[in-house]
C-alpha positions in Angstrom: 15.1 -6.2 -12.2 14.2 -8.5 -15.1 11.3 -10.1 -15.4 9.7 -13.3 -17.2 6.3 -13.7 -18.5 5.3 -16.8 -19.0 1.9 -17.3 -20.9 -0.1 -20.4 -20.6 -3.7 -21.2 -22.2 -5.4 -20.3 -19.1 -2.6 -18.7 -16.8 0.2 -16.0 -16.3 3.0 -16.4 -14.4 5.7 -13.4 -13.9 8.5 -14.3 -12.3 11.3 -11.9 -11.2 14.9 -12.5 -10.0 16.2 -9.9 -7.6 19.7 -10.7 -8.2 21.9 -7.8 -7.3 19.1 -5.8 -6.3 18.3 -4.6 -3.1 14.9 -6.3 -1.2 13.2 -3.7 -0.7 13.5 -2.4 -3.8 12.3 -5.6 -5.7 9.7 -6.0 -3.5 8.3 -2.2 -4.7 8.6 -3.9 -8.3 7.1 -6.9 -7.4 4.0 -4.9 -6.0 4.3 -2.7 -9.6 3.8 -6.0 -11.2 0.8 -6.9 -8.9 -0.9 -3.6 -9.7 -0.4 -3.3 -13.4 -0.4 -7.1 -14.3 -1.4 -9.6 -11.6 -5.1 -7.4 -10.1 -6.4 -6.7 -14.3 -5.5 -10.4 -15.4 -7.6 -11.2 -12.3 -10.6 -9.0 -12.8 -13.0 -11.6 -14.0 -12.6 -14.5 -10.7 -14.2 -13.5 -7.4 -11.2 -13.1 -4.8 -11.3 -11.6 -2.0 -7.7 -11.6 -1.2 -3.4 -12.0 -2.0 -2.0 -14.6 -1.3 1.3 -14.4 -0.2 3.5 -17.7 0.5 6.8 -17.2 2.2 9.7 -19.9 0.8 12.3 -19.1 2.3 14.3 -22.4 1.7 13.9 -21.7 -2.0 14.3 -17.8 -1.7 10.8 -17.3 -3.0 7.9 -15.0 -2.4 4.7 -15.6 -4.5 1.4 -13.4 -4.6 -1.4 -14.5 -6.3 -4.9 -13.7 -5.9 -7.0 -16.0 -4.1 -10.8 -16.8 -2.4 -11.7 -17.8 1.2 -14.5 -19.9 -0.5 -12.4 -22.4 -2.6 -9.5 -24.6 -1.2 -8.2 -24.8 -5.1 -6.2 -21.7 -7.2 -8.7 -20.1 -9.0 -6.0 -17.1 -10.0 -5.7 -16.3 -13.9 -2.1 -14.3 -13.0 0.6 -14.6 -10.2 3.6 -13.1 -9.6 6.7 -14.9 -7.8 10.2 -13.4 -7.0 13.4 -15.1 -6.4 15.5 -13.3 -3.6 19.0 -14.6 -3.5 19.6 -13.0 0.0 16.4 -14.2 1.6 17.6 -17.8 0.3 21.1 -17.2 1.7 20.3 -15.4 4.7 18.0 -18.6 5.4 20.4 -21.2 4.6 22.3 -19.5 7.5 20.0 -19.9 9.7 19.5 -23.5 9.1 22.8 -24.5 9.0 23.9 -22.8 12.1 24.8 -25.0 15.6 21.2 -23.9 17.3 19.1 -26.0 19.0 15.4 -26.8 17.5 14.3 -24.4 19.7 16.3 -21.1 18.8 15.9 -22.1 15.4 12.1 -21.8 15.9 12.4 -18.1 17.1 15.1 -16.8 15.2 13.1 -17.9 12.6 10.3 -16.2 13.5 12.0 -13.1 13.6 13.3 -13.6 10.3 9.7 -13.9 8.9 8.3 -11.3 10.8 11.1 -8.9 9.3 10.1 -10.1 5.9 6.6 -9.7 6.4 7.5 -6.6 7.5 9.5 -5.4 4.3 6.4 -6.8 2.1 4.0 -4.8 3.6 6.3 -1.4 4.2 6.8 -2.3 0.1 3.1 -2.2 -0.6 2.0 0.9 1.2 4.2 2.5 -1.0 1.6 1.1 -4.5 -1.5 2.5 -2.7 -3.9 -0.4 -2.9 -6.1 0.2 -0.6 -9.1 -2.3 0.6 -7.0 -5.0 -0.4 -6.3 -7.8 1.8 -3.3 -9.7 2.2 -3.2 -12.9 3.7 0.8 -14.0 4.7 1.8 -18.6 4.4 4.9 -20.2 5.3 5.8 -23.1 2.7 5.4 -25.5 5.8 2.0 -24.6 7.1 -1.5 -24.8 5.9 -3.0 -21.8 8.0 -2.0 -18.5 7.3 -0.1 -17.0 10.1 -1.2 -13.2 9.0 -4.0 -11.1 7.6 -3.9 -7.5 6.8 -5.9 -5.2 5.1 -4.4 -2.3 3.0 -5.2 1.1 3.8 
């Protein structure tokens, strides 16, 4: 999997396409690139957890660092990766003849397996203590919180 760094005055951004490459797999790199990148370039904010937003209608997943004190990014690094099948896998979904309804669970499902796959992805990094906190693109709550072991 390739990846992009992109170097501003007062952030870094790493963005990685996981184009012919299994999900799971780029979401083992994409915690690699949270360990050795995105937790040093962060070492000097206070944060006290990861965010992770779920974009499904773009095919993106982005973890940054983040603080339950502030309302405003605060992160110096961050770390997004474009997933062609989570992008095509949702565009089925949404273009399917469901009603609102089924589309509501199904669609649960589907970001519960996601979730799923992040979290079976960063067990395998070892970074325990840290907390992870899960968003939907739509929502302005989290809808999950756990804490690595």
């Amino acid at each position: 999997m390739n990846w992009e760094k992109d170097v501003g005055e007062d952030f870094t951004f790493y963005t990685g396409e996981a184009k012919g490459v299994p999900p799971q797999i780029a979401l083992v790199e994409m915690w690699r690139i949270v360990a050795a990148e995105i937790l040093p370039e962060n070492k000097s904010i206070d944060w006290d957890h990861l965010k992770i937003e779920f974009w499904a209608d773009s095919g993106r997943i982005i973890v940054y660092p983040a603080s339950s004190k502030s309302l405003t990014r605060i992160e110096r690094a961050g770390c997004q990766v474009i997933f062609p099948s989570l992008l095509e896998s949702y565009e089925k979904l949404a273009d399917s003849d469901i009603s609102d309804l089924e589309f509501s669970e199904r669609y649960e499902l589907f970001t519960d397996e996601w979730t799923n796959a992040i979290l079976r992805a960063a067990e395998q990094i070892r970074l325990p203590g840290v907390a992870l906190r899960f968003w939907k693109s739509e929502e302005d709550v989290h809808f999950k919180e756990v804490t690595l072991i």
